[in-house]
mmCIF file of the N, C-alpha and C atoms, coordinates in Angstrom:
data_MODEL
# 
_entry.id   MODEL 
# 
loop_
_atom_site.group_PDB 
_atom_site.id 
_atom_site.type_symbol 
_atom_site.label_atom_id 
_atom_site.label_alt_id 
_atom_site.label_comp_id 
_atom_site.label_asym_id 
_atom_site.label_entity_id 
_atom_site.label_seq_id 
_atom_site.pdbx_PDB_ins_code 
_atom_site.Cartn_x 
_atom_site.Cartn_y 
_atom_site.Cartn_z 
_atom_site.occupancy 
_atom_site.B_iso_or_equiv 
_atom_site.pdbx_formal_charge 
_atom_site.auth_seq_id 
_atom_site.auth_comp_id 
_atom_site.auth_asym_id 
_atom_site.auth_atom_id 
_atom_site.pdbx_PDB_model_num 
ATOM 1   N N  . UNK A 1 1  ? -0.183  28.346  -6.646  1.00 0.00 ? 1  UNK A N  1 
ATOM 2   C CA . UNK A 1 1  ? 0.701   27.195  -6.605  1.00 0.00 ? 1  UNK A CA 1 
ATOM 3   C C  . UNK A 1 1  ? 1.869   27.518  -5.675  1.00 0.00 ? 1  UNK A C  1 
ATOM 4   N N  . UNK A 1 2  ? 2.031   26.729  -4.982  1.00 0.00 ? 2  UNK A N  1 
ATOM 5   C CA . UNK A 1 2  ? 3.552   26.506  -4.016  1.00 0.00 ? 2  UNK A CA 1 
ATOM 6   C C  . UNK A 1 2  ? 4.813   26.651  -4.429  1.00 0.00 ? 2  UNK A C  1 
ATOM 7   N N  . UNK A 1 3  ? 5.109   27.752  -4.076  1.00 0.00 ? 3  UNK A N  1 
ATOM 8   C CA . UNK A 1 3  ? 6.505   27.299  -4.851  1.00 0.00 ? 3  UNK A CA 1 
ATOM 9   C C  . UNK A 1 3  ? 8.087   26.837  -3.721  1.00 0.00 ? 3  UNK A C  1 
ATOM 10  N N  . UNK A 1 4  ? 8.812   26.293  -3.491  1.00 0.00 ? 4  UNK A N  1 
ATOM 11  C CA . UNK A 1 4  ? 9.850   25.783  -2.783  1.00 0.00 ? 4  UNK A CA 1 
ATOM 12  C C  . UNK A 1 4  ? 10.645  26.946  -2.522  1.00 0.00 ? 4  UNK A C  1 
ATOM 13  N N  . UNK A 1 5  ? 11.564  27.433  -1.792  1.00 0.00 ? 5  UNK A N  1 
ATOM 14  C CA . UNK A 1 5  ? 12.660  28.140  -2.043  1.00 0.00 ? 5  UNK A CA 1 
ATOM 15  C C  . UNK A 1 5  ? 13.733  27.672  -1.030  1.00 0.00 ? 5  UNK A C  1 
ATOM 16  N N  . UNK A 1 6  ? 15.567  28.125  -1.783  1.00 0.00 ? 6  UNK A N  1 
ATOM 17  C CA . UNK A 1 6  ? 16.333  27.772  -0.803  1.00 0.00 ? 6  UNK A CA 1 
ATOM 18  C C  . UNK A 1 6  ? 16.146  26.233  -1.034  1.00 0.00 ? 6  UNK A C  1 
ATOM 19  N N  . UNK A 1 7  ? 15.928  25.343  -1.695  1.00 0.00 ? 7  UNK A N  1 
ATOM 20  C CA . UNK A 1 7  ? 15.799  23.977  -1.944  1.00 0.00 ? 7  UNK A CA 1 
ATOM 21  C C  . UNK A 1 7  ? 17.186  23.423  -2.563  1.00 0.00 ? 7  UNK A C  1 
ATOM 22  N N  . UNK A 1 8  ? 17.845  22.460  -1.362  1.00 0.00 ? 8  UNK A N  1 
ATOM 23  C CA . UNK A 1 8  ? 19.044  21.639  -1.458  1.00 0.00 ? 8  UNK A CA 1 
ATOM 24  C C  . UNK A 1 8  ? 18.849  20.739  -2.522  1.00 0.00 ? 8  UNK A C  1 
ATOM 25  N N  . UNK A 1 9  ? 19.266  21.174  -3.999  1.00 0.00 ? 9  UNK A N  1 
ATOM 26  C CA . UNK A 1 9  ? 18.716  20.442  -5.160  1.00 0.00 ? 9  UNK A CA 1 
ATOM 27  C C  . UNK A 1 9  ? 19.618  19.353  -5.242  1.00 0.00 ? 9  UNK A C  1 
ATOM 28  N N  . UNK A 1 10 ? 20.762  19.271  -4.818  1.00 0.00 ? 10 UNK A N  1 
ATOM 29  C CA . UNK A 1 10 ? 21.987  17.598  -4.736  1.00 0.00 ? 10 UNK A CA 1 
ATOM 30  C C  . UNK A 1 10 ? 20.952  16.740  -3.878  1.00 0.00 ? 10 UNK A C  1 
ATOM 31  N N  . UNK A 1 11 ? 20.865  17.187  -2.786  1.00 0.00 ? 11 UNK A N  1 
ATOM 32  C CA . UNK A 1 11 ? 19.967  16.486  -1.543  1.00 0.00 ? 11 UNK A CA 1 
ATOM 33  C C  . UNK A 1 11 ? 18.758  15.581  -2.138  1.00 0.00 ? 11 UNK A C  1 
ATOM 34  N N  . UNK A 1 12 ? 17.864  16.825  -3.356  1.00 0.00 ? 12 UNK A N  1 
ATOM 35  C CA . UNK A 1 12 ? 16.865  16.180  -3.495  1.00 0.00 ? 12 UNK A CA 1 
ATOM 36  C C  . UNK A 1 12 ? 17.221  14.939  -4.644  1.00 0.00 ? 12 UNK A C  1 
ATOM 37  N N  . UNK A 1 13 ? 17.897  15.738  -5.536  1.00 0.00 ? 13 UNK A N  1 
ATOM 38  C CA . UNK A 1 13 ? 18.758  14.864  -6.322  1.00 0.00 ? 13 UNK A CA 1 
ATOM 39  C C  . UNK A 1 13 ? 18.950  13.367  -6.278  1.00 0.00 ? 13 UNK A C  1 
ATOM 40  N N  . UNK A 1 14 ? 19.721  13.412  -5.045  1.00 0.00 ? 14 UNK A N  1 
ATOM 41  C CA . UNK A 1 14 ? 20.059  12.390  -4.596  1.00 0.00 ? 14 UNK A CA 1 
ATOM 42  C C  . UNK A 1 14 ? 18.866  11.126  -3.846  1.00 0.00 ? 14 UNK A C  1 
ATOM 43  N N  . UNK A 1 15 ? 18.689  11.943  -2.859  1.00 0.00 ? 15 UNK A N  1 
ATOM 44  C CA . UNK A 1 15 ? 17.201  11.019  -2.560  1.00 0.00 ? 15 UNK A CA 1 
ATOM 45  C C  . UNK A 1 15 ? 16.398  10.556  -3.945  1.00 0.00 ? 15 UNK A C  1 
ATOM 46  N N  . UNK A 1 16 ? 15.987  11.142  -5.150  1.00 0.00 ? 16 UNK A N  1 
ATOM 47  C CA . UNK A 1 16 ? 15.327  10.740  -6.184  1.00 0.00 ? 16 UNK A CA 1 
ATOM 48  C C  . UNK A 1 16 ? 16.023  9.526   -6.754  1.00 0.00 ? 16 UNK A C  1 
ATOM 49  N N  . UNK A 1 17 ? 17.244  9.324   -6.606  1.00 0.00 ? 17 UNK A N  1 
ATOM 50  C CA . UNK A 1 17 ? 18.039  8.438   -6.955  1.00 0.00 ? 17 UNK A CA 1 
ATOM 51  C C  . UNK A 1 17 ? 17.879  7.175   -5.980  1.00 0.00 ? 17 UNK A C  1 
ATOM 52  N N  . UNK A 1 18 ? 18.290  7.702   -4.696  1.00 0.00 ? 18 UNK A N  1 
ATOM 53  C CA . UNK A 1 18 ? 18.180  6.696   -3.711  1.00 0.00 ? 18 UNK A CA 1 
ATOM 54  C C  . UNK A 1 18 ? 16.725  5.793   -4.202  1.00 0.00 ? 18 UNK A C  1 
ATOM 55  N N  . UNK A 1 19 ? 15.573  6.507   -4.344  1.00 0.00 ? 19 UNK A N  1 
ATOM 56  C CA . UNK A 1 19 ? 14.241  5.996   -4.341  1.00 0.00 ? 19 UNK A CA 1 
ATOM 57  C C  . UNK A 1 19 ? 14.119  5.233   -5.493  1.00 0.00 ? 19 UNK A C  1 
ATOM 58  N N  . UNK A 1 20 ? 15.149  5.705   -6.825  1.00 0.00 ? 20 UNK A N  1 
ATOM 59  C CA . UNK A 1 20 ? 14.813  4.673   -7.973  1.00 0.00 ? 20 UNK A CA 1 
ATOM 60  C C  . UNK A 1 20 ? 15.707  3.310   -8.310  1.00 0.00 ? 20 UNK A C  1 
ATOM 61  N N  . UNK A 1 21 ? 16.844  3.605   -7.207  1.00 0.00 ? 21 UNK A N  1 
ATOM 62  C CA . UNK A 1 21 ? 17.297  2.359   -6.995  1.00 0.00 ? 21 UNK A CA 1 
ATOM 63  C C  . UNK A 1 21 ? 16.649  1.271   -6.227  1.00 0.00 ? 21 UNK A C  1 
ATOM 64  N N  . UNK A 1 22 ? 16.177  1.743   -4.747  1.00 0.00 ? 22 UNK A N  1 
ATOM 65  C CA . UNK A 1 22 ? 15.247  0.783   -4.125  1.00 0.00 ? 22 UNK A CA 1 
ATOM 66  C C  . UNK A 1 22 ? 13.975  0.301   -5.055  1.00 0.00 ? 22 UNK A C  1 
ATOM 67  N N  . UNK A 1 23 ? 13.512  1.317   -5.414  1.00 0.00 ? 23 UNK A N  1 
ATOM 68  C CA . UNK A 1 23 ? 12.480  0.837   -6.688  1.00 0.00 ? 23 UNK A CA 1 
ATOM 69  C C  . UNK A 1 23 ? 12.350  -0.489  -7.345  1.00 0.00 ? 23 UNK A C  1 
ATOM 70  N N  . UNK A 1 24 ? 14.016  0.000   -8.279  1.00 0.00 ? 24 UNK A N  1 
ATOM 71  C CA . UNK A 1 24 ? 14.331  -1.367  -9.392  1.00 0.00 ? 24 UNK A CA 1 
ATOM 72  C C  . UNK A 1 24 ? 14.691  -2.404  -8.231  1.00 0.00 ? 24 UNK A C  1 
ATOM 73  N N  . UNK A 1 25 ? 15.601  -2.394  -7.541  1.00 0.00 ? 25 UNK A N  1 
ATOM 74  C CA . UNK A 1 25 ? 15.396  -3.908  -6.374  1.00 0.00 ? 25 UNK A CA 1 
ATOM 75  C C  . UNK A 1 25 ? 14.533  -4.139  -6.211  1.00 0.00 ? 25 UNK A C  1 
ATOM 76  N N  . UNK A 1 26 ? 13.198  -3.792  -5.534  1.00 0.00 ? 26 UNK A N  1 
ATOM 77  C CA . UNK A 1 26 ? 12.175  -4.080  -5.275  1.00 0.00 ? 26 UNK A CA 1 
ATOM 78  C C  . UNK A 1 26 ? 11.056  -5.222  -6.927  1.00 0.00 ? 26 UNK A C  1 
ATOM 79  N N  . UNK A 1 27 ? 11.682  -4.027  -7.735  1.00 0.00 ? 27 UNK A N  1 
ATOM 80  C CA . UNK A 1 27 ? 11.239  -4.670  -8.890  1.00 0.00 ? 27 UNK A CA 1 
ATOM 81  C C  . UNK A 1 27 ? 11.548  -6.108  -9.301  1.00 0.00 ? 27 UNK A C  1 
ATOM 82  N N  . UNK A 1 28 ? 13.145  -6.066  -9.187  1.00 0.00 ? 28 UNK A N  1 
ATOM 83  C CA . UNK A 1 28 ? 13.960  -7.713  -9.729  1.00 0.00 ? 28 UNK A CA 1 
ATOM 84  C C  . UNK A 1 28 ? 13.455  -8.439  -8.770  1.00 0.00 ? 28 UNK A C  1 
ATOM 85  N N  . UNK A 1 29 ? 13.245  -8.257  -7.180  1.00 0.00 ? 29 UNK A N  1 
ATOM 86  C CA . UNK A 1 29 ? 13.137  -9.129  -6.563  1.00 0.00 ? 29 UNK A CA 1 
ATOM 87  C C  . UNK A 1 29 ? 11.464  -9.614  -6.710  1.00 0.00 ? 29 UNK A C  1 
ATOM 88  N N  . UNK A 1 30 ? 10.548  -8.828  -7.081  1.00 0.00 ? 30 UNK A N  1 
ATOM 89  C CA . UNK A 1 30 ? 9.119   -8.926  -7.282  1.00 0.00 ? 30 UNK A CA 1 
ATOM 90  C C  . UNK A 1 30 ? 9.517   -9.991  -9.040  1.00 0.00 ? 30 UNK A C  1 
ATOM 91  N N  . UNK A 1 31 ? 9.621   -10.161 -9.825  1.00 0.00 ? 31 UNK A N  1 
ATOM 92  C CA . UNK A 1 31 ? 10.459  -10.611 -10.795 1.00 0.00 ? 31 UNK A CA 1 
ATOM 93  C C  . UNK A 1 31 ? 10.872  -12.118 -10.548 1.00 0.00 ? 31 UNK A C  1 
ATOM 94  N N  . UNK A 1 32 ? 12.107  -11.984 -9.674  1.00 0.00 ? 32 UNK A N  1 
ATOM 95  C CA . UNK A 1 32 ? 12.405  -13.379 -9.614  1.00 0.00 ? 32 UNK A CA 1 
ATOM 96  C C  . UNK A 1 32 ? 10.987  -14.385 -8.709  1.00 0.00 ? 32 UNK A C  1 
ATOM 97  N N  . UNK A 1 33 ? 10.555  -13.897 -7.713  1.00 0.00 ? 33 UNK A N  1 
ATOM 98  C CA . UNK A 1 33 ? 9.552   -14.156 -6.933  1.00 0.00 ? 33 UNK A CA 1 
ATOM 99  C C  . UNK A 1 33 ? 8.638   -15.042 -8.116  1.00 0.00 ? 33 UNK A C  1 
ATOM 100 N N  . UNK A 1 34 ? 8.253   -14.580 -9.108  1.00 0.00 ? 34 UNK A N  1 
ATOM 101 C CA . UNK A 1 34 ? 6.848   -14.613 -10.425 1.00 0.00 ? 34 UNK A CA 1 
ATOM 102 C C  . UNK A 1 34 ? 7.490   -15.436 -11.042 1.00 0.00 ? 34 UNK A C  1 
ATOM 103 N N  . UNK A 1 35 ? 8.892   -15.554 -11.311 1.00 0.00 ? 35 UNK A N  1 
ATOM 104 C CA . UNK A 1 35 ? 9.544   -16.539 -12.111 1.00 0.00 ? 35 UNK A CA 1 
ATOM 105 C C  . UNK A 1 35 ? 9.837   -17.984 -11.566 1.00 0.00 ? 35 UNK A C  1 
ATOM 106 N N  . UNK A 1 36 ? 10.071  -17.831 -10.106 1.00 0.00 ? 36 UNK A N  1 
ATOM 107 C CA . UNK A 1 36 ? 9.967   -18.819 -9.127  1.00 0.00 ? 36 UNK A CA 1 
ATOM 108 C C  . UNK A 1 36 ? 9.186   -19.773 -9.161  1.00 0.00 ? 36 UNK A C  1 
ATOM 109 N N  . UNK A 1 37 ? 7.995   -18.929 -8.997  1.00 0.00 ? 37 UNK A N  1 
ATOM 110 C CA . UNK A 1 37 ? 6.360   -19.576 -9.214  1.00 0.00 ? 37 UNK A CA 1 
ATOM 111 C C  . UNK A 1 37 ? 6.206   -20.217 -10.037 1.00 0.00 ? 37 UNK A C  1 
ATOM 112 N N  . UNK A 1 38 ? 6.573   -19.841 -11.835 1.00 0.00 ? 38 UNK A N  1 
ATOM 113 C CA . UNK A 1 38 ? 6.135   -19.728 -12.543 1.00 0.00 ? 38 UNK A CA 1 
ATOM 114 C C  . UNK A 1 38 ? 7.065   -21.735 -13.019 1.00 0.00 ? 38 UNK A C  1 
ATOM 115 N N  . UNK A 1 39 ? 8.273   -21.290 -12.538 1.00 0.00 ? 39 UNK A N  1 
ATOM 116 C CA . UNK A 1 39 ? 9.510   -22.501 -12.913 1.00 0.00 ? 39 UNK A CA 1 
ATOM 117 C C  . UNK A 1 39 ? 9.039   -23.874 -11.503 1.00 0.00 ? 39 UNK A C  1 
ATOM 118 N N  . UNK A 1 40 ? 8.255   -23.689 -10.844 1.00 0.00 ? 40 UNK A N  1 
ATOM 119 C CA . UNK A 1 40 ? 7.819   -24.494 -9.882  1.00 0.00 ? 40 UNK A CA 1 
ATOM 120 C C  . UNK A 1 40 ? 6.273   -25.029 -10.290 1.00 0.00 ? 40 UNK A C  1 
ATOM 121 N N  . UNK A 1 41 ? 5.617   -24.065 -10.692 1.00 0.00 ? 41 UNK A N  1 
ATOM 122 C CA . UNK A 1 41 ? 4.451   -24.744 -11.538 1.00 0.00 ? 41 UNK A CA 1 
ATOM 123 C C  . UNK A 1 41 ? 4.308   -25.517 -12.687 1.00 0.00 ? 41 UNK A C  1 
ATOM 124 N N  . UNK A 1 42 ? 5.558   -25.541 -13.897 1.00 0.00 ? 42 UNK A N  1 
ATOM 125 C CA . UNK A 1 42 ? 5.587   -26.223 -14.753 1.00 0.00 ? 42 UNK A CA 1 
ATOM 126 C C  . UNK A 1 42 ? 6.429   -27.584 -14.470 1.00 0.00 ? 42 UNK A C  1 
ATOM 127 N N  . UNK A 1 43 ? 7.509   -26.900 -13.577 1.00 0.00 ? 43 UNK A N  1 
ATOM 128 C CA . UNK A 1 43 ? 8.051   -28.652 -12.646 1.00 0.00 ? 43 UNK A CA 1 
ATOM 129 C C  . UNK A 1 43 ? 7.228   -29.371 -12.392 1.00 0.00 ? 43 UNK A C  1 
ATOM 130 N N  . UNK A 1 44 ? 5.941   -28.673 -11.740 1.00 0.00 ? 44 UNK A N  1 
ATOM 131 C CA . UNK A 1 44 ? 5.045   -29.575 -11.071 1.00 0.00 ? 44 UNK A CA 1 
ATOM 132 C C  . UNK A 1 44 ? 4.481   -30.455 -12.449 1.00 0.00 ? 44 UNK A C  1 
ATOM 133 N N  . UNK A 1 45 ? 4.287   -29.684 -13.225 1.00 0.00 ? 45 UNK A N  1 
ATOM 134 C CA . UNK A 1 45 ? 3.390   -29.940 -14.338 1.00 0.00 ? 45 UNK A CA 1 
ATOM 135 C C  . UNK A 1 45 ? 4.474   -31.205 -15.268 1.00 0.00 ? 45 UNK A C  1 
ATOM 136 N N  . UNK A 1 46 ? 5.385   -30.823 -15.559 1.00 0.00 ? 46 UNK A N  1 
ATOM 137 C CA . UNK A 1 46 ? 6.267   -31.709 -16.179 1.00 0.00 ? 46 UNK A CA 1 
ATOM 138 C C  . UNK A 1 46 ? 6.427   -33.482 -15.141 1.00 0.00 ? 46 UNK A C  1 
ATOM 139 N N  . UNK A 1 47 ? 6.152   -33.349 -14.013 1.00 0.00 ? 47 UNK A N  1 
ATOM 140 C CA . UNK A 1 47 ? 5.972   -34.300 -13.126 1.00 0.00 ? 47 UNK A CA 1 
ATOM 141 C C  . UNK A 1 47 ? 5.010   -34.856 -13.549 1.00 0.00 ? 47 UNK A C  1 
ATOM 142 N N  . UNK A 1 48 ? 3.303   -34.437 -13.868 1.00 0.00 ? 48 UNK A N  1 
ATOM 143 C CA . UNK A 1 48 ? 2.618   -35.005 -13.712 1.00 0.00 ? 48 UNK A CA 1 
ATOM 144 C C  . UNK A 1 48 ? 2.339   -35.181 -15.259 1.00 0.00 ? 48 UNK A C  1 
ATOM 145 N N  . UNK A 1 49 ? 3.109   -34.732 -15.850 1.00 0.00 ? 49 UNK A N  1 
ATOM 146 C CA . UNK A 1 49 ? 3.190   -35.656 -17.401 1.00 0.00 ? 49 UNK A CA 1 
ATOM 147 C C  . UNK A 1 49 ? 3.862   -36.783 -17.561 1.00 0.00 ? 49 UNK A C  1 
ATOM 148 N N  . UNK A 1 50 ? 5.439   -36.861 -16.596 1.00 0.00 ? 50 UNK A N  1 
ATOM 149 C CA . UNK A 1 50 ? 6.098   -38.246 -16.626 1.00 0.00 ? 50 UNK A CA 1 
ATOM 150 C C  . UNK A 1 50 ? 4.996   -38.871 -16.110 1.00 0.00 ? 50 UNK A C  1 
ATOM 151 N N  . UNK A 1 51 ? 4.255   -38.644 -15.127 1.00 0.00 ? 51 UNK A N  1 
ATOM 152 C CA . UNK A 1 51 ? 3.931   -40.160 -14.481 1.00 0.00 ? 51 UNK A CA 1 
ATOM 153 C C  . UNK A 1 51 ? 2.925   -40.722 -15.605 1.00 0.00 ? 51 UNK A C  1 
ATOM 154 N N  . UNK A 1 52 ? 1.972   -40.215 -16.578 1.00 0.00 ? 52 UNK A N  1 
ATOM 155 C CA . UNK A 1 52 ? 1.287   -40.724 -17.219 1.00 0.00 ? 52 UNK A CA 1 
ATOM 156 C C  . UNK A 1 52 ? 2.347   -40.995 -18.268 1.00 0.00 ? 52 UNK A C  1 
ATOM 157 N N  . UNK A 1 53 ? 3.412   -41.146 -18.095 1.00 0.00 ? 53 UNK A N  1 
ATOM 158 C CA . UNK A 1 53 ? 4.017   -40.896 -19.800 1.00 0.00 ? 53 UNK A CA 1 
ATOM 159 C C  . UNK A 1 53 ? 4.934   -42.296 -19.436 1.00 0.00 ? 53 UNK A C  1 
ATOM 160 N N  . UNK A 1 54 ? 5.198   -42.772 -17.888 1.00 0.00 ? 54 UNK A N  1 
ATOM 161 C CA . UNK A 1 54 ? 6.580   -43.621 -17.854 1.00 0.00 ? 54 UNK A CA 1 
ATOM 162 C C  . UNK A 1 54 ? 6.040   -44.738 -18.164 1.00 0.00 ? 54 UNK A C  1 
ATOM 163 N N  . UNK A 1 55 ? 7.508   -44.897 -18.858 1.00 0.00 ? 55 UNK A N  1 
ATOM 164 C CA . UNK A 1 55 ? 7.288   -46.245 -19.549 1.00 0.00 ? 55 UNK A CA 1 
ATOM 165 C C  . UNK A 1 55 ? 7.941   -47.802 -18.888 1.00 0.00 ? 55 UNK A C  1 
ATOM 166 N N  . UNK A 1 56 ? 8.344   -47.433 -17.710 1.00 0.00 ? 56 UNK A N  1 
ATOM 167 C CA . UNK A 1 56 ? 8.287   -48.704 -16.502 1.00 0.00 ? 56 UNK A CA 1 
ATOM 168 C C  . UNK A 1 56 ? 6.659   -48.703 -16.094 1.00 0.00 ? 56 UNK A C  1 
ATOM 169 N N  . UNK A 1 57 ? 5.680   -47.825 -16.594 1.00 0.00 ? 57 UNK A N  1 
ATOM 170 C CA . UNK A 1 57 ? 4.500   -48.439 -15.991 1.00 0.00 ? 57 UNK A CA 1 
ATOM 171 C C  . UNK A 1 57 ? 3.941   -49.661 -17.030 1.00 0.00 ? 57 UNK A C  1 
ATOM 172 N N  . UNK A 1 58 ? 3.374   -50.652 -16.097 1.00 0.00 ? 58 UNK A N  1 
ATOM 173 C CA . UNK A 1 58 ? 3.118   -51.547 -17.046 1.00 0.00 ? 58 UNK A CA 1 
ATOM 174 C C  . UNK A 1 58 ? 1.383   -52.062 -16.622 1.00 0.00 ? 58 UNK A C  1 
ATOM 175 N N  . UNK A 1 59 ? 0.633   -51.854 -17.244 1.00 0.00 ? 59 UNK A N  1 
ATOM 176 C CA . UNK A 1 59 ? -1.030  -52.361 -16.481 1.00 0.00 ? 59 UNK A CA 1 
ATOM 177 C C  . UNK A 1 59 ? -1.283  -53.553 -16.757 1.00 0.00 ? 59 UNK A C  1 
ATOM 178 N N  . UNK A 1 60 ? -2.024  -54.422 -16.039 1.00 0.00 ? 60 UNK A N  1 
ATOM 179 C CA . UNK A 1 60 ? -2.058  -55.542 -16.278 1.00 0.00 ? 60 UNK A CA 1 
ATOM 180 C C  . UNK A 1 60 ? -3.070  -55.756 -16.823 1.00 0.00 ? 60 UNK A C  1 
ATOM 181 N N  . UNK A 1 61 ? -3.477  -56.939 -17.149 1.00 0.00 ? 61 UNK A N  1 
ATOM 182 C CA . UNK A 1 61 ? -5.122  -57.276 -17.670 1.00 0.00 ? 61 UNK A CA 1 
ATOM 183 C C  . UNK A 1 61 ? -6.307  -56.680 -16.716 1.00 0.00 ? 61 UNK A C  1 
ATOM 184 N N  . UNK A 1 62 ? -6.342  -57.233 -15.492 1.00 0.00 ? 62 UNK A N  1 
ATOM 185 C CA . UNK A 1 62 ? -7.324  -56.986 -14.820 1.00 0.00 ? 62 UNK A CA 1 
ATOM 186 C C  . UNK A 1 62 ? -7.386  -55.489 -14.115 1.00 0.00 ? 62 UNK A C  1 
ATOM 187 N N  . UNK A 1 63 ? -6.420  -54.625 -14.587 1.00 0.00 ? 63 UNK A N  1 
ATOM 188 C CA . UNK A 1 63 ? -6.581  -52.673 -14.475 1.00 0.00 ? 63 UNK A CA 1 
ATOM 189 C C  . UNK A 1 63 ? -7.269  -52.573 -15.852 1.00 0.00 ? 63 UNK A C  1 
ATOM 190 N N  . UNK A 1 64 ? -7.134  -52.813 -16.492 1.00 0.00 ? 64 UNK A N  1 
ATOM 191 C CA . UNK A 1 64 ? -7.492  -52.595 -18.370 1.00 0.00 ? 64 UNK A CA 1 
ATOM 192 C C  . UNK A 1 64 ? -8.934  -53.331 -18.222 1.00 0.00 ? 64 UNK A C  1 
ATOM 193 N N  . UNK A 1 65 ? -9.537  -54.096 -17.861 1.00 0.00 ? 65 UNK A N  1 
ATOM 194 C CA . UNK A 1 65 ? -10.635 -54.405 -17.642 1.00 0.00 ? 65 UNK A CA 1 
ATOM 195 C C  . UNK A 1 65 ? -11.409 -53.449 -16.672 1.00 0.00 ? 65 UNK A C  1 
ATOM 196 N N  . UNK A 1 66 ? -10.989 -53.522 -15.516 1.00 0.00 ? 66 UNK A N  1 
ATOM 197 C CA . UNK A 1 66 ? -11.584 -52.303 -14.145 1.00 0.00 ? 66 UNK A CA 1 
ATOM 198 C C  . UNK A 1 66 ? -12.398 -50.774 -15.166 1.00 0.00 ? 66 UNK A C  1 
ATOM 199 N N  . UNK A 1 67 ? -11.062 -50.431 -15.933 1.00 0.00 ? 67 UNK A N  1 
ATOM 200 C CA . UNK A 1 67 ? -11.460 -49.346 -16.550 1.00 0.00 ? 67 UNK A CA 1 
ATOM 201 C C  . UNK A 1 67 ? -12.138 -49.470 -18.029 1.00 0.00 ? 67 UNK A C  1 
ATOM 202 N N  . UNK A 1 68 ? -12.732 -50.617 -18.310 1.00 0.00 ? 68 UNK A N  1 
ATOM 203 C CA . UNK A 1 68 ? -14.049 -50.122 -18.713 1.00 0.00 ? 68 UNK A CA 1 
ATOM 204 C C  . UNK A 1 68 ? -15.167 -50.494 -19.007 1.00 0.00 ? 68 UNK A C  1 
# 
């Protein structure tokens, strides 16, 4: 096995840090991205429940006949 020597342990320290901060950003922003999606797909969805749901729609006789 390899072993290191003479190894700037603040240096590495630090870089390990650097890397788990970019990490978690990477993370929140992967996060909000999924939540985005997620709050844009049920908009969509909540849309296409008003339209069957509004109650300014009014059908007339001859739609109510067509369908069936």
């Amino acid at each position: 096995m390899y072993k290191a020597k003479h190894v700037d342990t603040e240096k590495a320290l630090k870089y390990l840090e650097e890397l788990r901060h970019r990490y978690y950003q990477e993370c929140e922003a992967e996060k909000q991205k999924v939540a985005r999606y997620y709050s844009g797909l049920q908009k969509g969805l909540d849309i296409a429940e008003d339209i069957f749901l509004c109650s300014n729609y009014e059908s007339d006789e001859s739609e109510d006949n067509n369908n069936e």
